[in-house]
N, C-alpha and C positions, 0 to 999 in steps of 0.2 A: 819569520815573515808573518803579516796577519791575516787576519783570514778575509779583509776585505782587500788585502794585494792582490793575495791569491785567486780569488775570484776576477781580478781586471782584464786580463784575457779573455776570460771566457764572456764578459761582457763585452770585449771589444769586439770580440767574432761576431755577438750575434748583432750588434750595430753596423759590420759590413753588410749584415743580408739586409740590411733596410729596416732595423728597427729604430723605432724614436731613442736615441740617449738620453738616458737618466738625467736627473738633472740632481743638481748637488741640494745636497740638508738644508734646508734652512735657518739661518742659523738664528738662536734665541733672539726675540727681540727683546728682551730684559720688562722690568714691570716701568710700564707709561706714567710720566708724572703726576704726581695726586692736583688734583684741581679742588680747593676749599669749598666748601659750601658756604649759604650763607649764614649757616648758623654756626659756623667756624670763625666768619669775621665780624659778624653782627652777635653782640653777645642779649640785643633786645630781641631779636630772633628765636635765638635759643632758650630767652625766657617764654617766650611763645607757642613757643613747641612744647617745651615741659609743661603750661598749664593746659594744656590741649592733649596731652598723654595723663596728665593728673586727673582730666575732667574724665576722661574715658573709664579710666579704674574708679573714680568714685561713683559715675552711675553705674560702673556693672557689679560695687558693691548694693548699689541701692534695688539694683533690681532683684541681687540674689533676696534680699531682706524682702522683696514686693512679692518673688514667689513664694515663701515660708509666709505671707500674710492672705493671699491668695489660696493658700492649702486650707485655711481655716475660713475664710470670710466667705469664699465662693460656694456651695450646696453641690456636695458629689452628685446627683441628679441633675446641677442643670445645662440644658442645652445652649448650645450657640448657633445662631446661622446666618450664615454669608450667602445671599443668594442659594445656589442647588445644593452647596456643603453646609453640610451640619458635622460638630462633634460634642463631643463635653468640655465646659467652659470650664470646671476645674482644670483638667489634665492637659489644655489650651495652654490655660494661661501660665499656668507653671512653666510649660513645654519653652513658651515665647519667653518668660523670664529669664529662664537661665539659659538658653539660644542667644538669644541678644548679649547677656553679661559675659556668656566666654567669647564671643567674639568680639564683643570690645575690649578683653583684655589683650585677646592676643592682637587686636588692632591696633591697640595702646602701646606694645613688647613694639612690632614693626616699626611703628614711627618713632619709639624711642631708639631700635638699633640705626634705622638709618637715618635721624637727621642729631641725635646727639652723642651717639657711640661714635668712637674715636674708624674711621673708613679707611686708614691709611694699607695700600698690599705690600703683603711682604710674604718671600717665598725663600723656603729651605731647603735642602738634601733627606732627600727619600733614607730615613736610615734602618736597621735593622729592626723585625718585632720587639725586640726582648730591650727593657732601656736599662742602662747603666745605674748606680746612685747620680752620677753627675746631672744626667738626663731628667732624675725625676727630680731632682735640686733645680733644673731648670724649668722644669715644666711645673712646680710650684711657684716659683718666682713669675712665671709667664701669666700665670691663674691670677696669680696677688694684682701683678700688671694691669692683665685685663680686668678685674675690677675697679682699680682703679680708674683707667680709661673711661669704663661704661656709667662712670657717674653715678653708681647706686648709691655711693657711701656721700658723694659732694651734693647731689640733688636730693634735698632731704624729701621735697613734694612730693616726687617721684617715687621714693623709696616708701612714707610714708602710706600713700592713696593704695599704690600695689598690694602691702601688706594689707592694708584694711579688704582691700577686694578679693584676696584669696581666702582672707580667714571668714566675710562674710560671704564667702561662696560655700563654704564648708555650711552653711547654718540649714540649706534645705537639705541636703542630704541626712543630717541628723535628725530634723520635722518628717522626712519623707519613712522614717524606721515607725513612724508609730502605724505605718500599712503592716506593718511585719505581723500583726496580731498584739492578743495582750500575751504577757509574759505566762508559761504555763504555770507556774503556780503547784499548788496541789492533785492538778486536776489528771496527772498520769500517774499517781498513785492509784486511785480509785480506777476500778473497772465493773462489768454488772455480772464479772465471775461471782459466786458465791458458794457456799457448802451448799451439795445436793445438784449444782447445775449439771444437769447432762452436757454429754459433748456432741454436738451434733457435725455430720460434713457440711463445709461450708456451701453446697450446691445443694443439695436436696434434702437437707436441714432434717438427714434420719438418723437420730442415736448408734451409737455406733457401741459393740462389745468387742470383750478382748479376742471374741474370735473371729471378729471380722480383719484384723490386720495379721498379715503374715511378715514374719524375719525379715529386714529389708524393707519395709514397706514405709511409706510416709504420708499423711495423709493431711491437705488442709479441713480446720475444725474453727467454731466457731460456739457460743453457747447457745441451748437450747432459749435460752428464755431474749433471744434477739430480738426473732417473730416479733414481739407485741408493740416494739418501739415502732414498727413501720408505723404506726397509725400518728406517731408524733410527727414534726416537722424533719424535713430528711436533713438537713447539719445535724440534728439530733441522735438522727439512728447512723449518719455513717461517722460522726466522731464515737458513739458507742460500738461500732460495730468494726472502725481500725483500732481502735486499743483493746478489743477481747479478741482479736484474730490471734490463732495458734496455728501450730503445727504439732501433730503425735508422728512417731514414731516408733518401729518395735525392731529391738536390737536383742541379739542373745543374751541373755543376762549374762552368761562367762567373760562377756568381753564388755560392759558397763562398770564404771569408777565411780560410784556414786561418792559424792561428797557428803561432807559428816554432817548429820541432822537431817539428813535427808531420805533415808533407808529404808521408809514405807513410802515413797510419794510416787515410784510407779508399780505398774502390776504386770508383775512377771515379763518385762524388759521392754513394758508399753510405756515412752517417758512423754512429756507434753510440756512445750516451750511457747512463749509469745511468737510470733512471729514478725514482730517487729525489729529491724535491725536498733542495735542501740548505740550505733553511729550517729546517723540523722533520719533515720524513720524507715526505710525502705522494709518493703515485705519481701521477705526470703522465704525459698523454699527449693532451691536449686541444691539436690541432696546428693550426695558419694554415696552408696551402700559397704561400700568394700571397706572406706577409712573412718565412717560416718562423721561424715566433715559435711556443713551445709552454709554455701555460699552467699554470701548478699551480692549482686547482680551491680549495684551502684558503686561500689567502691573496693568491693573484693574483701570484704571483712568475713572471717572464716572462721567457724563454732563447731566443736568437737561434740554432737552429741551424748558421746556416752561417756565426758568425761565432764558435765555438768553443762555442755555449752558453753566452755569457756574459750574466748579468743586465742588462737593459733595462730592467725595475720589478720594483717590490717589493720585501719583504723579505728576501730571499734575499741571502747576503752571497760567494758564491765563484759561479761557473761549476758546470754539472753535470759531473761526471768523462766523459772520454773514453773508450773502449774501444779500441785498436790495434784493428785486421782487416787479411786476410787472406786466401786462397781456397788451399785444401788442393790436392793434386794430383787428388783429383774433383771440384774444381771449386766444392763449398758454402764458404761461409762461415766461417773461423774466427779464432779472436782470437788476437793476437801476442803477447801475453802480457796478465798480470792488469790491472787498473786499477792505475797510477801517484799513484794519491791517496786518500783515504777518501774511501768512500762517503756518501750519507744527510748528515742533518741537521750543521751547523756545531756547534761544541761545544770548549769554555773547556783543554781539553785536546790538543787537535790540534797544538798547537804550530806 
């Protein structure tokens, strides 16, 4: 017996006490006959429509190509204003370029799906997740179908204007890379470490000796000779002053791996690293004492100090550079010379 038998009784008791009876399933009304459109029977229609979806994708080609002219022609300074709004007329008009051009594509996509895609409903059986070979043998044949249906391959205007309009849509995003800066170049080689620079704390710019850090300790450092650049332009002093950023640290020497060639560069278990991640730039200094493992904060890239700083996780793809030290004839801190590698972030140029 099934389990909606079973349950008829107890529906019919509770319809003696006066409840409404159910009323029966209704039953599928099946899918309502397709009705043509008239780009279905009119095939000058349907030429109408397609040069009306053609026209759409070739201006929102032409606009993508008016903001890439717009990025150069207009003056990063200059103003616009509409009565009480003002903005900048460069990042306007880019903005309105390619606003307008995707929505004319995808206004272009709609009026192409519904007045020359094929409209016909059709409805199947809910079947299990997992499909068969037979299943995806049909569900490729159904893909081949539907493009056929959609006209991409028959309407060549169509096919044509589209592609033109996504490839020059790709053209400002490529003009828009030269905001990225100029390429680094050689310029994270160089830093204003030198032999003889003291190492001073990055806060109170006081040379620091080897008996000011204890076991454990880590401290951010900075080079003495920083001070002077304040009086230049400040991009000056703070791109000089994130690529000489370090960190020292002092680890027991019993438990330091010093790598080969390297076996004077700290003093007595004080070592000294950039402190630039050489992921993509971040400043670490988020330090373990226990494992001397020291974190970068952006992406979890992880350097073993006493084993040269060489990555242990994460994405970081070299060691953080070393700094040579040193102890002056008074006794602070100084470096032996510059770092022996670029600084900062890895990059397709380093060779």
């Amino acid at each position: 017996m099934s389990d909606e038998k079973a349950n008829l009784p107890a529906v019919q008791a509770d319809e003696a006490h006066g409840q409404v009876q159910l009323a029966e399933p209704i039953p599928d009304p099946g899918i309502e006959p397709h009705e043509p459109r008239i780009t279905d029977i009119d095939p000058k229609a349907a030429d109408r429509v397609e040069r009306q979806v053609a026209a759409m994708f070739t201006l929102a080609g032409l606009l993508a190509l008016g903001a890439c002219v717009a990025y150069f022609a207009i003056p990063r300074d200059s103003i616009l204003t509409v009565g009480p709004l003002t903005g900048n007329a460069n990042n306007l008009t880019i903005g309105l370029c390619l606003g307008v051009a995707l929505f004319l594509i995808g206004a272009g996509a709609i009026q192409w799906a519904k007045k020359l895609m094929v409209d016909t409903e059709i409805s199947e059986e809910r079947d299990a997740a997992y499909s068969t070979p037979e299943q995806k043998a049909e569900i490729i044949e159904g893909f081949q179908v539907g493009v056929a249906e959609s006209g991409f391959t028959r309407r060549k205007l169509i096919r044509r204007s589209l592609i033109g309009a996504m490839g020059l849509l790709g053209l400002p995003a490529i003009v828009l890379l030269r905001d990225l800066g100029p390429l680094p170049g050689r310029s994270l080689y160089n830093t204003i470490w030198a032999k003889g620079i003291r190492v001073v704390n990055d806060v109170t710019l006081r040379p620091i000796k080897p008996s000011d850090l204890v076991v454990g300790q880590l401290v951010n450092a900075a080079p003495a000779n920083l001070a002077p650049i304040e009086a230049q332009s400040d991009v000056e002093y703070q791109n000089a002053k994130a690529k000489a950023a370090v960190i020292m640290v002092r680890i027991a020497p019993n438990e330091i791996r010093t790598p080969a060639g390297r076996e004077n560069w700290g003093i007595d278990g004080i070592l000294c690293y950039s402190k630039i991640c050489t992921h993509v730039g971040c400043p670490i200094s988020l330090y373990e004492q226990t494992t001397h493992h020291v974190l970068c904060p952006c992406h979890q890239s992880t350097f073993d100090l006493a084993d040269g700083a060489k990555v242990i996780f994460g994405p970081a793809a070299r060691p953080l550079p070393q700094l040579p030290l040193a102890v002056d004839a008074e006794g602070y801190i100084v470096a032996q010379s510059g770092f022996t590698e670029p600084v900062g972030p890895s990059f397709f140029e380093r060779g």
